[in-house]
N, C-alpha and C positions, 0 to 999 in steps of 0.2 A: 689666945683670946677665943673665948665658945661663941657660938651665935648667942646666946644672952645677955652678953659681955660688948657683941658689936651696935645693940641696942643703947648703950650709956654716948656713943657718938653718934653728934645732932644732925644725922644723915638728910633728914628732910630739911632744915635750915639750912644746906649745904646745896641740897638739890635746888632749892627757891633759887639761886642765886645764880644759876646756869640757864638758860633761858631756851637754847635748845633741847635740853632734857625735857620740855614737853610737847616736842613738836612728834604728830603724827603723821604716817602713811597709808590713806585711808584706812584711817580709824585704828591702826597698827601702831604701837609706841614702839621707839628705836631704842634701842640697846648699844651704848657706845661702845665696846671692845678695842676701840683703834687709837687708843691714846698713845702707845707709842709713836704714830705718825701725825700727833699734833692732839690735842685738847679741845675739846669745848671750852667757850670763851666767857669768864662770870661776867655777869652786870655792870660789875664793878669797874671793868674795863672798858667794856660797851660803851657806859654811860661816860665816863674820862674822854675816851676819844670822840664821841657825838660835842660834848661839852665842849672841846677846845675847837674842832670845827664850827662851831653851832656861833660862837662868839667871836669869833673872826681869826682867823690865821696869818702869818708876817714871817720873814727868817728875822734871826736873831742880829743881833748886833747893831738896832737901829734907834733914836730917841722917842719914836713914837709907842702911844699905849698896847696894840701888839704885838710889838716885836720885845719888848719891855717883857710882856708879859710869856712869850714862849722863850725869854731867858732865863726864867724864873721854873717854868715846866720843863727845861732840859736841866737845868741845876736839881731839880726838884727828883726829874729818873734816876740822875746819875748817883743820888744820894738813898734812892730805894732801892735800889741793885747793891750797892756797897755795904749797905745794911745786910741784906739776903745774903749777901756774900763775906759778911763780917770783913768788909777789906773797906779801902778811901775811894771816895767819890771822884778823883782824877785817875784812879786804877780801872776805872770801867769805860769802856766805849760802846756804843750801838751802832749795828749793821742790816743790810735787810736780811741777811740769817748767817748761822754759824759758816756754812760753808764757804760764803763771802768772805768773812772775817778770816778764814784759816787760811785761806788763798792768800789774801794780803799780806797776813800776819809773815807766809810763810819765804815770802819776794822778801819782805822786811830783813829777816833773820837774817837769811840765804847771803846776804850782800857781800860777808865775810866770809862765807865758808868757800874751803878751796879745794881742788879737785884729792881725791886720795882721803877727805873729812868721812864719817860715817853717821844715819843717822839711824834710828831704831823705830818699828811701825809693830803693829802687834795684826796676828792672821782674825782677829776676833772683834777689830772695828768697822765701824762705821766707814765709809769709803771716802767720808768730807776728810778724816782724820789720818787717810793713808794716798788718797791722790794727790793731793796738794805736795807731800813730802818725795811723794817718788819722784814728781814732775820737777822742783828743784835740786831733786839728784841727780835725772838727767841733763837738767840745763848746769850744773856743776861740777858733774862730776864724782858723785859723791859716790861711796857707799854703802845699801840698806841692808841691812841687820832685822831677820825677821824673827819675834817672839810669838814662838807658837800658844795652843792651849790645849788642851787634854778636851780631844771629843766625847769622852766617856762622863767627865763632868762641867765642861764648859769654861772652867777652869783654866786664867795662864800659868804657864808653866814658870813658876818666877825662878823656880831654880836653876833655870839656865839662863834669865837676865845675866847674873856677874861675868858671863864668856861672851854675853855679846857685846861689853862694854871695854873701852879703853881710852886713852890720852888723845882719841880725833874724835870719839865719839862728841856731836854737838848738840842731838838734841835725841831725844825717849818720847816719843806720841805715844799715849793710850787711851782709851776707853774707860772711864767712869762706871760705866756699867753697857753692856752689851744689847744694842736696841734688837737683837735675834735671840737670845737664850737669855737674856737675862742677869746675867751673873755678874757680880759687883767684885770689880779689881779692887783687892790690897793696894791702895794706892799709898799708902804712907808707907807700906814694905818698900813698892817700887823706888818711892826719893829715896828714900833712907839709902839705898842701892847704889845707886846712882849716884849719890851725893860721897857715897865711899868709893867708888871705883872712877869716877870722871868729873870733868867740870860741865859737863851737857845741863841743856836745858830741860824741864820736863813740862810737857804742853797736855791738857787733857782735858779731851771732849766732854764734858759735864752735862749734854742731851738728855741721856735718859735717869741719870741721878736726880737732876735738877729738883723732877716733879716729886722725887718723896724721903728723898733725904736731904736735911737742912746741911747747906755746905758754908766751910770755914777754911778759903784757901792757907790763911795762916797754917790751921793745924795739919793739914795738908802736903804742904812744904814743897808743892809745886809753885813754877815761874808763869805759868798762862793758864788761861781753864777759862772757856767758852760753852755758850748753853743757847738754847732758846726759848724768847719766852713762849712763842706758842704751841708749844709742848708740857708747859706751866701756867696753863689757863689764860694766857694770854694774847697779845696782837703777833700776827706775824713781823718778825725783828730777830736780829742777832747780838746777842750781849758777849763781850771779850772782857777776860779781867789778866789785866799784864801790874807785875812787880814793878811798881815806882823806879826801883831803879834800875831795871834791865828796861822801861820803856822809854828813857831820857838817853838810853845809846843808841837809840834802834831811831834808824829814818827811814819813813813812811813813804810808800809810793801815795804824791799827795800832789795838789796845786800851790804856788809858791803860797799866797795866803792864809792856807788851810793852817790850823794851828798847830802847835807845836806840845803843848802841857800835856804832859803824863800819858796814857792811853788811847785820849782823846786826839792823838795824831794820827790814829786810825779811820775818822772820822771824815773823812776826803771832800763832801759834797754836802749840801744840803738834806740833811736827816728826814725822816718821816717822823715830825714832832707829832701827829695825831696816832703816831706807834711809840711814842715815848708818854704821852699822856697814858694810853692802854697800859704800860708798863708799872706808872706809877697806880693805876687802878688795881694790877693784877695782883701787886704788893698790898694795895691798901685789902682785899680782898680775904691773904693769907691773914693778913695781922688780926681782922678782924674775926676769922676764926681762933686764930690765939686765945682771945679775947673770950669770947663764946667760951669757950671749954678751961680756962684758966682766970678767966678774971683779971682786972686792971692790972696787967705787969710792969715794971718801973718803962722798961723802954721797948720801941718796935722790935729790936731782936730779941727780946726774951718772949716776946709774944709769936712772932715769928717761931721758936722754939718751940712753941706750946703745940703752935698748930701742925710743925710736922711730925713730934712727937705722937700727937695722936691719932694723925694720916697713917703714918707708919703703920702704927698697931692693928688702925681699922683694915688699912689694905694686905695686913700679914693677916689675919684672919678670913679674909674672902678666898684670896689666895694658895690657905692650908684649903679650904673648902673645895676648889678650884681641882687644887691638886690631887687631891683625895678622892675624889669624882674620874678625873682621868684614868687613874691609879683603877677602876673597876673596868676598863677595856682594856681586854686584849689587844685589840686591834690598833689601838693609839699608842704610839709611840713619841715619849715625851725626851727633848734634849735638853740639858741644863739640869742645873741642882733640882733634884727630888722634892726639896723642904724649901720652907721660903728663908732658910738659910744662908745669907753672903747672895741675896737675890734682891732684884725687885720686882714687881708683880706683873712681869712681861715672861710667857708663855710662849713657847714654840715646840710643836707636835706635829706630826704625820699621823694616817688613819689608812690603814694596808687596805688596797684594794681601792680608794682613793686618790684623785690627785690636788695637792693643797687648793689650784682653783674650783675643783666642785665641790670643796668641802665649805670656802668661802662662797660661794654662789647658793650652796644649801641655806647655809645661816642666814645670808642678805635678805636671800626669801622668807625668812622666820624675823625679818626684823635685828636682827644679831649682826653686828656693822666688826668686821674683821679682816686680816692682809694674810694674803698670799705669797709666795715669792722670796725675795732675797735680800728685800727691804733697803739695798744698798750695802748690807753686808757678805760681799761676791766673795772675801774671802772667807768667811767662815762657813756660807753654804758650799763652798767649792771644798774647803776641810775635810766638811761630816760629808764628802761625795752626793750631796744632793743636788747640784747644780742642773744635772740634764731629768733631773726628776721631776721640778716644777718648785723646787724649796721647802718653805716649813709654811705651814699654818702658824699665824699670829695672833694671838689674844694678850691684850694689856690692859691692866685693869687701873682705875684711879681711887680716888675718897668719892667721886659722887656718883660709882655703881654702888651695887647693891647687891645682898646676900640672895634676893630674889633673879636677878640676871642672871647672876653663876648659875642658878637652880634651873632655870630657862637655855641657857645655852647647854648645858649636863644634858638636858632633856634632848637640844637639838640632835647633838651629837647620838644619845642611843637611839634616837630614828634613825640616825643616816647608817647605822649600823647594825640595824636591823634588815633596812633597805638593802644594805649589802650581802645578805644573807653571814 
């Protein structure tokens, strides 16, 4: 897609819709780059959640008119998540974030596994998706099984999954897509693996896929996949999506009360219904781009469809931009696929002679909002040996930057490299 091409997406109708994209620092407009560590929050959501506060709040399950009515607004998320997820409205649970969710999820599982079991963590996730499992392999006994990935391109090594598997292996954790380089796991390589060599589960972090690829656990042919929305333009919240019928074995650390249906016996306490409201706002949001760029399509996931269909494109086009601009310093050195290739539009680089936080501290001053550090992926900065260096510079891009931002942060970077002789 050329910059000409990224003009046909209705970027400003997209921008209107995000309310912090116009807030200034004396007189200085902000440049979000930090979407990997959570999203700007549309309207759409704002407005959802003001509304259900605004009109009075109740827990559920009671005859009067609000509690009536936030039974109707948790029926309501749990049915715009299953959509986004192409999976049933008792497959989903909310939580206040992923990492919550995998903790529980992961006591849940554990219940049955017995000392000598094995499970499988990969060096290239998120740390919500590798603490939680080691810590029930301590309290178990278990065995972990580490799948590496090739520092050269960010890449798991899936050719060596089939030898880390066998008849104890119980569960495969991965990564979706890598919230430090980037790079989008063969996830249906992996089941397909898996499903030949063991009866394990396969569980997978969906964080950074979530915001630009439209996910279809069916075709997937994973058992769990957890995300959050407000890394998807959303309220801070944790959504879990478990197999109807692996979630009717599994007992929830819960109160005797709490219920028991499908996924929802993850759901332990009294929920943040004005985060389930934002949820269904943050849906109604996507769809309504659908809409914008496709026109009346029969139902919300085909609109749903529409809208990340051409997220995708527009953020594969900033992103060849992105990269292509790097690609002219010497000095910067890029980890992760080259192309936006088996990627999503998260960025991690070094700058010789710099260390990742004054390269963030340069940019913050230029308005350019960017991470430093190890982002919670300690094992994969521990990997590429960056760990006592200070980690990688971060830049994540979404649908409501802009071909002009990249051109601005490009900019930042050859001052600070000029600065550096």
């Amino acid at each position: 897609m050329s910059y000409e091409q990224t003009m046909t997406f209705p970027i400003d109708a997209v921008r209107r819709r995000f309310p912090a994209l116009n807030v200034t620092d004396d007189g200085k407009s902000r440049i979000y780059f930090d979407a990997p560590g959570g999203t700007q929050v549309c309207i759409d959501a704002i407005a959802a959640m003001q509304n259900h506060l605004l009109g009075g709040t109740a827990n559920a399950g009671g005859a009067f008119v609000t509690s009536a009515a936030v039974g109707e607004l948790t029926s309501a998320a749990h049915a715009a998540v299953a959509d986004l997820l192409n999976a049933a409205p008792d497959e989903v649970a909310f939580g206040p974030n992923m990492t919550s969710l995998t903790l529980a999820l992961s006591r849940a599982l554990s219940r049955t596994w017995q000392a000598g079991d094995e499970i499988v963590v990969t060096r290239l996730d998120h740390d919500a998706n590798i603490a939680p499992w080691l810590a029930v392999a301590e309290d178990r006994g278990l065995e972990v099984r580490w799948l590496d990935f090739d520092p050269a391109t960010g890449q798991l090594e899936l050719e060596a999954l089939p030898a880390l598997l066998s008849d104890r292996t119980r569960l495969v954790a991965v990564g979706g897509a890598s919230n430090a380089l980037g790079t989008i796991a063969d996830l249906r390589t992996i089941t397909a693996t898996v499903r030949e060599r063991s009866d394990a589960l396969v569980f997978v972090d969906a964080v950074q896929l979530a915001p630009h690829l439209l996910l279809d656990v069916g075709a997937l042919g994973c058992d769990l996949l957890a995300f959050s929305p407000y890394k998807l333009f959303g309220p801070h919240a944790g959504a879990l999506w478990c197999r109807r019928e692996l979630a009717d074995q599994l007992q929830a650390y819960k109160v005797r009360p709490a219920g028991t249906r499908g996924a929802t016996r993850f759901e332990t306490g009294t929920p943040s219904f004005e985060a389930q409201a934002g949820i269904i706002g943050m849906v109604d949001y996507l769809e309504w781009l659908g809409g914008v760029i496709a026109g009346q399509l029969p139902t919300r996931r085909d609109r749903l469809a529409a809208a990340f269909e051409a997220c995708e494109t527009y953020e594969s086009a900033l992103g060849r931009a992105l990269l292509d601009g790097l690609a002219q310093f010497n000095s910067v050195r890029l980890y992760g696929p080259d192309d936006m290739v088996g990627r999503v539009p998260t960025f991690a680089f070094t700058v010789e002679g710099h260390t990742p936080d004054a390269v963030v501290k340069h940019l913050a001053e230029r308005g350019i909002f960017a991470w430093a550090g190890h982002f919670y992926a300690i094992e994969t900065v521990a990997r590429l040996g960056l760990a006592q260096a200070g980690g990688l510079v971060r830049v994540g891009l979404c649908h409501y930057n802009t071909m002009a931002e990249v051109e601005l942060l490009l900019a930042a970077l050859r001052e600070l490299v000029r600065e550096g002789g």
